[in-house]
C-alpha positions in Angstrom: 13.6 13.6 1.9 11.5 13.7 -0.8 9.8 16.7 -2.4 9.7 19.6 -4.4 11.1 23.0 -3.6 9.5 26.7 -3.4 11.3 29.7 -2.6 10.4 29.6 1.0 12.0 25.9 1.9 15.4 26.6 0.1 16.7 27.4 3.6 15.1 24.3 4.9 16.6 22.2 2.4 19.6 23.3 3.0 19.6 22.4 6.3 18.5 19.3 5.9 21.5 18.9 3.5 24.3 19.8 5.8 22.4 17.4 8.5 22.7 14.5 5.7 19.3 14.0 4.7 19.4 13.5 0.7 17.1 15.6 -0.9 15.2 13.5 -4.2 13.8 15.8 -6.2 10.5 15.0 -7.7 8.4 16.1 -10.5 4.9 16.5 -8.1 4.3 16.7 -4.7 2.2 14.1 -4.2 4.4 11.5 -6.1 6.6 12.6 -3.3 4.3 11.7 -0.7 4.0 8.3 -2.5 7.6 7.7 -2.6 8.2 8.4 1.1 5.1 6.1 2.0 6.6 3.4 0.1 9.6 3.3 1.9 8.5 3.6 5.2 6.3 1.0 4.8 8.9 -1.3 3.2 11.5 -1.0 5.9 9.5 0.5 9.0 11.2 3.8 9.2 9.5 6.9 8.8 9.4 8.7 5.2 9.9 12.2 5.1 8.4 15.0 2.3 8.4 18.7 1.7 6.7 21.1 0.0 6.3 24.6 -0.1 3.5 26.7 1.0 0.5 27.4 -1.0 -0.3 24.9 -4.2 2.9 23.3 -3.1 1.0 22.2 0.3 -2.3 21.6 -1.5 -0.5 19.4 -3.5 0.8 17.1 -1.2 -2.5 16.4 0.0 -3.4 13.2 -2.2 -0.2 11.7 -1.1 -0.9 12.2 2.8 -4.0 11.0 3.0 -2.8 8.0 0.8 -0.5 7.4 4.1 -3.1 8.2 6.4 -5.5 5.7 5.7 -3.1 3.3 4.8 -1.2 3.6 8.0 2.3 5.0 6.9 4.8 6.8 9.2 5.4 10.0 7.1 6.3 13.1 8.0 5.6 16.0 5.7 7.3 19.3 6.0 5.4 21.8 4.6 6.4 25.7 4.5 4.8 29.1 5.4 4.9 32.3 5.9 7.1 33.6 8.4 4.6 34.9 11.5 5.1 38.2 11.3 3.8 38.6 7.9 1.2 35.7 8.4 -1.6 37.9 9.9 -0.9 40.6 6.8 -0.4 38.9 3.7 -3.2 37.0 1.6 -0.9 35.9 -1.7 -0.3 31.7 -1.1 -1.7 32.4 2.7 -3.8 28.9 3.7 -4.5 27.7 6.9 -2.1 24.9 6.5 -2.7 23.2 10.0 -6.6 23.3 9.2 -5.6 22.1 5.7 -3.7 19.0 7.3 -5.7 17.9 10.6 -8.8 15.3 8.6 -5.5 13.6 7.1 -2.9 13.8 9.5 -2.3 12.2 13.3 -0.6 14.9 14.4 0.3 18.7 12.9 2.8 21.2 15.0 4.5 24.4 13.6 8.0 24.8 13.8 9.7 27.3 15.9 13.5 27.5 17.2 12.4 26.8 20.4 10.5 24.1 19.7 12.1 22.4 17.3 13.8 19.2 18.9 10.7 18.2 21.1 8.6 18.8 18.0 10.7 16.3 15.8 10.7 13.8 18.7 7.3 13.7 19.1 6.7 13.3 15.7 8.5 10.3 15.4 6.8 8.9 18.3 3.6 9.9 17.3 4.0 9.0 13.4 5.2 5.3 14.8 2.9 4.5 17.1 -0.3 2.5 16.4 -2.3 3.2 14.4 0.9 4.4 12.3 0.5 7.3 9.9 1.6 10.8 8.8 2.3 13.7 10.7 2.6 17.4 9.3 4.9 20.5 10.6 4.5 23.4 9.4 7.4 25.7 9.2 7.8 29.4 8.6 10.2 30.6 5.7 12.1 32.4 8.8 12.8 29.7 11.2 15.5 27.2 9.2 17.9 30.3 9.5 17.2 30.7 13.4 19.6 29.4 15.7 17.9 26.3 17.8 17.1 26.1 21.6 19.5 22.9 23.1 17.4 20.0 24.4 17.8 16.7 25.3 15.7 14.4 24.0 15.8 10.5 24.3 17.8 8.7 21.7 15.7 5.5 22.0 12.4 5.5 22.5 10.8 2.1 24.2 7.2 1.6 23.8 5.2 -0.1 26.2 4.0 -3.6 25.4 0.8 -4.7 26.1 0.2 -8.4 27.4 -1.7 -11.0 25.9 -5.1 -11.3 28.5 -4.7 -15.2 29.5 -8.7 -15.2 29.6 -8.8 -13.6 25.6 -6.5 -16.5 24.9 -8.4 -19.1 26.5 -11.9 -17.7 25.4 -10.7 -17.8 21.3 -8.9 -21.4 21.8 -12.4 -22.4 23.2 -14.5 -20.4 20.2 -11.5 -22.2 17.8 -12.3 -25.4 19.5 -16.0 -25.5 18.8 -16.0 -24.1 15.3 -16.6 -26.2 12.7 -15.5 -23.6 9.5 -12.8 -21.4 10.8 -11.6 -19.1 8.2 -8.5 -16.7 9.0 -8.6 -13.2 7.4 -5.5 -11.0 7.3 -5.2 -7.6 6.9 -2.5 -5.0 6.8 -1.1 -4.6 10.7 -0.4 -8.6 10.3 2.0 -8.1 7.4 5.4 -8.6 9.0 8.1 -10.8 8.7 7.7 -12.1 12.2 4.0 -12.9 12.2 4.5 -15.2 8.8 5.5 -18.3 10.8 3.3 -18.2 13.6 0.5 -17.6 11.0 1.3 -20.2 9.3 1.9 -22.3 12.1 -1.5 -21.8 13.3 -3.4 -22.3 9.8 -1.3 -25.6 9.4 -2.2 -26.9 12.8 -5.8 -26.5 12.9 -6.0 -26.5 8.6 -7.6 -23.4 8.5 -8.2 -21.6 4.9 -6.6 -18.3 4.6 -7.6 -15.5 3.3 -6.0 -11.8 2.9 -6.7 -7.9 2.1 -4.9 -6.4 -0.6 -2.2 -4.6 1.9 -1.3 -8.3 3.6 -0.7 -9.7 0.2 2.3 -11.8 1.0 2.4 -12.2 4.9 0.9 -16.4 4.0 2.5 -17.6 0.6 -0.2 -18.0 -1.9 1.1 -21.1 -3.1 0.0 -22.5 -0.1 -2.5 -25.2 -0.4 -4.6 -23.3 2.4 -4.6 -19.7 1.0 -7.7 -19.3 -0.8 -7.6 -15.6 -2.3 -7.6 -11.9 -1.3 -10.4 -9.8 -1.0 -11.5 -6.5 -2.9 -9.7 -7.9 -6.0 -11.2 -9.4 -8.8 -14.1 -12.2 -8.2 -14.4 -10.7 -4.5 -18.1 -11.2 -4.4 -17.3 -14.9 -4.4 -14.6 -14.8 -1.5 -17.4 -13.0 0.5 -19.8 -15.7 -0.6 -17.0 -18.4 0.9 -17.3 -16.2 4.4 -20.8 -16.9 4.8 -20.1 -20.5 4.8 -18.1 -20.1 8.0 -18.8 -20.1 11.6 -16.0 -18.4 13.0 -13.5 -15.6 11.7 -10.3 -15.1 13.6 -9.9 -11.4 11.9 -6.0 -10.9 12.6 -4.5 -7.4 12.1 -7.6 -6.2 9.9 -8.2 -2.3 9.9 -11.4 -1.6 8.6 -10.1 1.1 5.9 -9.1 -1.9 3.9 -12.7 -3.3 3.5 -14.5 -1.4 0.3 -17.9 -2.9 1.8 -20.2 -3.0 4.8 -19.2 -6.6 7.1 -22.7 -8.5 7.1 -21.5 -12.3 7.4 -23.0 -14.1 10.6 -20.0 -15.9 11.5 -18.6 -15.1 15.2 -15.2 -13.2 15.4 -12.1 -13.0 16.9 -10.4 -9.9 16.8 -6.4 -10.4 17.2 -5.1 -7.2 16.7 -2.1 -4.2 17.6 -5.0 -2.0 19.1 -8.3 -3.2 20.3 -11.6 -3.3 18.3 -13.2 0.1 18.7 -14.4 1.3 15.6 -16.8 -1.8 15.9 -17.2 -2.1 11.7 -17.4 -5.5 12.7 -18.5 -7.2 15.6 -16.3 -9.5 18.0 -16.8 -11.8 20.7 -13.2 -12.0 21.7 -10.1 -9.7 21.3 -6.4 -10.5 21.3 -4.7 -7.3 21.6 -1.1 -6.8 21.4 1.9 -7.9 19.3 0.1 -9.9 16.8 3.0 -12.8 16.6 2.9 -13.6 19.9 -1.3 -13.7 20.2 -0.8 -16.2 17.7 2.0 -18.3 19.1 -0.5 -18.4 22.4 -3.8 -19.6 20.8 -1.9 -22.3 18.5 -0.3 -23.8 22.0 -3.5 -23.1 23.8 -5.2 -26.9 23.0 -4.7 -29.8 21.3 -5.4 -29.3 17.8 -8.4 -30.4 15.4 -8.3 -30.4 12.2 -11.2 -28.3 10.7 -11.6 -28.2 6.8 -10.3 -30.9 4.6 -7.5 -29.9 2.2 -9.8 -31.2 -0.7 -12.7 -28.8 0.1 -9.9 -26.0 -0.2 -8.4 -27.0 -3.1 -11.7 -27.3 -5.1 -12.7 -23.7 -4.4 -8.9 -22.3 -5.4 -9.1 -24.2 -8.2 -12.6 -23.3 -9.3 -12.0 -19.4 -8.2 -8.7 -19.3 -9.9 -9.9 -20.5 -13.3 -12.8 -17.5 -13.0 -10.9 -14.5 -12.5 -8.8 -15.7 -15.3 -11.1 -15.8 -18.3 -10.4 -16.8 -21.7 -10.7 -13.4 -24.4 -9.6 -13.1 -27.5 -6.7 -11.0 -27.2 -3.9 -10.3 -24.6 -5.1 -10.7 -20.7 -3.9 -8.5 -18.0 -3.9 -12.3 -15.7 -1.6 -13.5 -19.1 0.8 -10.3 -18.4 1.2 -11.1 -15.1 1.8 -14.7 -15.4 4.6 -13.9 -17.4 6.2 -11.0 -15.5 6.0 -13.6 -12.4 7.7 -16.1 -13.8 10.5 -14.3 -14.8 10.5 -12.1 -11.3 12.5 -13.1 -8.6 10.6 -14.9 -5.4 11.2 -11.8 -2.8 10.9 -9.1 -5.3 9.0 -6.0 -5.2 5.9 -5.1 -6.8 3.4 -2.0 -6.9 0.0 -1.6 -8.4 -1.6 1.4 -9.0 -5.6 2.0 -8.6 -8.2 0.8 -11.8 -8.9 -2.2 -13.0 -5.1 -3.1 -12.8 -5.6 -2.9 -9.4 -8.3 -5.7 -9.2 -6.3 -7.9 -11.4 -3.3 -7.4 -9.5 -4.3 -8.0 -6.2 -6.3 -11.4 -7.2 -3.4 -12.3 -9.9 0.0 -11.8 -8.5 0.8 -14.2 -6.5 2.9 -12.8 -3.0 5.3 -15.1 -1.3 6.7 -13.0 1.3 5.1 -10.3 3.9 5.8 -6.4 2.3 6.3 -7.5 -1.6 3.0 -5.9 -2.7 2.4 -2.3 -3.1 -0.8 -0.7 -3.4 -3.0 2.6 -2.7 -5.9 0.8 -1.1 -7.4 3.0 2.0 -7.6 6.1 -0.5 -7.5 4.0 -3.9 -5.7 7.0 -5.2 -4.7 6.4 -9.2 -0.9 7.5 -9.7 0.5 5.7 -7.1 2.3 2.8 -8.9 4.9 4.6 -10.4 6.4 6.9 -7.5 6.1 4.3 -5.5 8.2 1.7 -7.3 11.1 4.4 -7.3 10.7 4.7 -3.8 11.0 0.8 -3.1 14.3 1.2 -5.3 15.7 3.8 -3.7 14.8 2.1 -0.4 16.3 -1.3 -1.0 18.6 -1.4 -4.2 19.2 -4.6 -4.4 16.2 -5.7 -4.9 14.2 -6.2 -8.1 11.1 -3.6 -8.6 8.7 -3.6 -10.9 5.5 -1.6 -11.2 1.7 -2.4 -12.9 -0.1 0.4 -14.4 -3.0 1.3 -16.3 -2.7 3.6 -18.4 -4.9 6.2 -17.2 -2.8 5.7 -14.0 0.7 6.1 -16.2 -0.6 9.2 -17.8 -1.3 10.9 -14.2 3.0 9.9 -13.1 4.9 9.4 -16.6 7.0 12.6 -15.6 8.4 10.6 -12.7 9.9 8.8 -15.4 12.6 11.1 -15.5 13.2 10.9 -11.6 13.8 7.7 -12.3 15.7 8.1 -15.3 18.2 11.4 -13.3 18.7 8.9 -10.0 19.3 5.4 -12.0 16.5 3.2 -11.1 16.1 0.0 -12.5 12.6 -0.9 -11.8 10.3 -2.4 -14.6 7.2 -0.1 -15.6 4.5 -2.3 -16.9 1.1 -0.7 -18.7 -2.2 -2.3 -19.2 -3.1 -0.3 -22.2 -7.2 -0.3 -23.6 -6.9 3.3 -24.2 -10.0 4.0 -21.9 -10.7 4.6 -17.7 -11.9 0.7 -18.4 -13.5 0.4 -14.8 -15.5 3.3 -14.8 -16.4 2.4 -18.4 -18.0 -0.9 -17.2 -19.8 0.9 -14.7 -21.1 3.0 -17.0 -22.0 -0.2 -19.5 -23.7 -1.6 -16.5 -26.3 1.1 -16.1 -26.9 1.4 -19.6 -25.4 4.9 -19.7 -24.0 5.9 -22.7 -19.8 5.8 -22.4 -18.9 9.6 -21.5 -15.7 11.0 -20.4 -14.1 7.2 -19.4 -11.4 6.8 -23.1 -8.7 8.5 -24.7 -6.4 9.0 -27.6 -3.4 6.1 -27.8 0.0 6.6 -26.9 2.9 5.9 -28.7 5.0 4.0 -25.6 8.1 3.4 -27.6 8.6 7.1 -28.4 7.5 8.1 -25.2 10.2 6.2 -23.6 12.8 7.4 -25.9 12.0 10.5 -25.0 13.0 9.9 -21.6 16.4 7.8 -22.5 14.7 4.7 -21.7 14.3 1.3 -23.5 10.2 0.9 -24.3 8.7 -2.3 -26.1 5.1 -2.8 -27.4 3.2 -6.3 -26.8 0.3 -8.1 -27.6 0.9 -11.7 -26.9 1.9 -14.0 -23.9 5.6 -14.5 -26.5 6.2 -11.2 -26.7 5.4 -10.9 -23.1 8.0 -13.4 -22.4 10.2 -12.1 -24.6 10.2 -8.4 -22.7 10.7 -9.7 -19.2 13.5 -11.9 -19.7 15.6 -8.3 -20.1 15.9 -6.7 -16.7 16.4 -3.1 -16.1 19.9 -2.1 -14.6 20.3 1.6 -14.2 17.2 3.2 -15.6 13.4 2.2 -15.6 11.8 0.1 -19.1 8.7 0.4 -20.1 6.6 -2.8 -21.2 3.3 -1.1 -23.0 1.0 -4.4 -22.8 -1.8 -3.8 -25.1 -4.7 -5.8 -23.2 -8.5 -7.2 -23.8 -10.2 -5.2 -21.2 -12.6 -7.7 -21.7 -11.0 -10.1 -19.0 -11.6 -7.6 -16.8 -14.9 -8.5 -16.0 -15.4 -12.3 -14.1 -19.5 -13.2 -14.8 
């Protein structure tokens, strides 16, 4: 349980202490939102925040709507006034289920009577799909009540829905004719048991691959048919690679993760959890269901051909790849994480947060397995890296975490430093330092606009992270790159201040 406290959740907390929920302080709410997001989408089970009433529940916001449109089971506990003062009082009084509903799927206020039903259907409705955060809203008089006994099912079996035989045959005849199939992945795909059957299907019929930032991972991008993800850096020519195809099997895409309107001309299959409503794009066919399983049926549905030669693939990867890592005179982000990959382990775990570290990283860092790549992409909310990284930690201990900042993004979640610091997290905290909002300052470039309001003063990142109790390192070349990631991080975060040509940044 993640959060920060207020007066009127101490009794909460409390109970949640003596039921065995381990409360992590943080240093902000919505880091705390972050942290239980990360975990929940890491592992599958739902994350859990709190927060008090008033600018304690306003602050949570960023973080919940980070879940919400990136599909998260979360729920957040926020507190209130107790209802019989609720109608009376004005000081901290907000209508916190109003406040909630755009960004939540579901908000309920606690009571003692309610309270087991409420919980249960929380979980049900935070875990069904589409997945995402649920709030409840509890009075600063309730913890203290004693509860009504009910029973309430301790396993919970959702129904299944089967794979339409005529969907199946309809796409394996739209597969069949195609002559430049293309397979684009998005986030309800990235699971370790769709990998193989999406592999599977990509080797049988050679069929490029291509994936949104939140499937990074689900097809191994040293794969000679992955081809790059889109919304990273150079994604205008990825999109120019779509309108070369005839068909599009779109498989597990949510339309939150596209940051543009859909306007290729190739047909589309639409393999997917829930069916394709919101109509962003348009499909001929739809496989809806468990996403594994519609793939393991089209791939045994006919005989396959063969559709794009490995050469034509290659070519493009090779070409694309050399463009979104340009030459500059300085430091590159792309050199940075070259080196932090190399030294990182295959299955380790990375987050991003939003800037242009997060177009770098998304294109640059190559993902081997499904859920090893972090990011705030529905929202695109700047902050996130950090937190979440602790989260992942805290989550799964033994694995290696490291996190990719700039350092606008650092400056808005340094003080989770210390959280990291009080609970013993070794995760790696890596900044892209140019001293300046360096994506907004393009913009501004672009349009010829004088640059306002997009830099700042430098930071001194060694002293900063002695101040914290940490180890922190400055560099400015691929050596001393090297150098900084051969140590790893045991029982407290270190900070790597990479001082970067922003330059890079920008792929003519």
């Amino acid at each position: 349980m993640y959060g920060h406290p207020g007066g009127e959740v101490v009794d909460l907390i409390e109970g949640f202490r003596q039921a065995g929920l381990e409360f992590v302080l943080t240093k902000h709410e919505t880091a705390a939102a972050f942290m239980a997001e990360a975990g929940a989408t890491l592992t599958g089970v739902p994350g859990a925040c709190l927060a008090t009433l008033g600018p304690g529940a306003t602050n949570l916001v960023t973080g919940i709507a980070h879940a919400y449109l990136d599909r998260a089971p979360v729920l957040a506990f926020t507190g209130q006034l107790p209802a019989d003062r609720y109608e009376i009082a004005t000081h901290q009084r907000l209508d916190l289920g109003e406040l909630f509903a755009p960004i939540t799927k579901w908000h309920a206020k606690l009571s003692p009577a309610n309270a087991a039903p409420v919980i249960e259907r929380a979980l049900r409705t935070a875990q069904r799909a589409r997945r995402g955060p649920v709030h409840i809203e509890v009075p600063s008089d309730v913890p203290i009540q004693p509860t009504v006994d009910v029973a309430v099912p301790r396993f919970v079996t959702e129904p299944t829905a089967a794979i339409d035989e005529d969907a199946v045959r309809t796409a394996a005849a739209r597969l069949g004719g195609s002559e430049r199939p293309l397979l684009l992945v998005g986030m309800d795909a990235n699971d370790d048991p769709v990998a193989g059957p999406l592999r599977a299907l990509a080797e049988a019929w050679s069929i490029p691959v291509m994936v949104s930032p939140k499937a990074k991972g689900v097809f191994p991008e040293d794969h000679d048919l992955f081809v790059g993800t889109i919304e990273g850096l150079g994604t205008a020519y990825l999109y120019d690679y779509i309108d070369t195809c005839d068909l599009v099997l779109m498989v597990g895409f949510d339309p939150v993760e596209f940051d543009r309107d859909w306007g290729a001309k190739a047909r589309i299959v639409h393999i997917g959890v829930v069916p394709n409503d919101d109509r962003y794009y348009g499909s001929e066919v739809e496989l809806v269901g468990p996403i594994d399983i519609a793939l393991e049926r089209l791939r045994a549905s006919g005989e396959p051909q063969p559709k794009v030669a490995r050469d034509e693939v290659h070519a493009f990867r090779d070409a694309f790849a050399e463009r979104v890592r340009p030459s500059a005179r300085g430091l590159t982000a792309q050199q940075v994480l070259a080196e932090l990959r190399d030294a990182f382990p295959r299955d380790g775990l990375v987050t991003c947060d939003v800037g242009s570290n997060k177009a770098v990283s998304t294109q640059c860092w190559p993902a081997y397995r499904p859920r090893t790549f972090f990011v705030s992409n529905g929202l695109s909310s700047m902050g996130y890296g950090l937190p979440a990284a602790l989260g992942l930690k805290l989550a799964d201990p033994s694995r290696a975490v490291a996190c990719i900042l700039g350092d606008g993004g650092f400056a808005m979640s340094m003080a989770e430093l210390e959280t990291g610091v009080r609970l013993g997290l070794g995760v790696t905290v890596v900044v892209l330092a140019d001293d300046a909002l360096s994506q907004i300052k393009a913009a501004q470039e672009r349009k010829g606009y004088p640059v306002t309001g997009t830099t700042f003063g430098a930071l001194d990142y060694p002293k900063l992270a002695a101040a914290f109790g940490i180890a922190g390192i400055d560099v400015s070349s691929v050596e001393e790159c090297r150098a900084a990631f051969r140590a790893t991080p045991t029982d407290r975060p270190r900070l790597v201040a990479a001082h970067v040509d922003p330059s890079a940044y920008r792929v003519a």
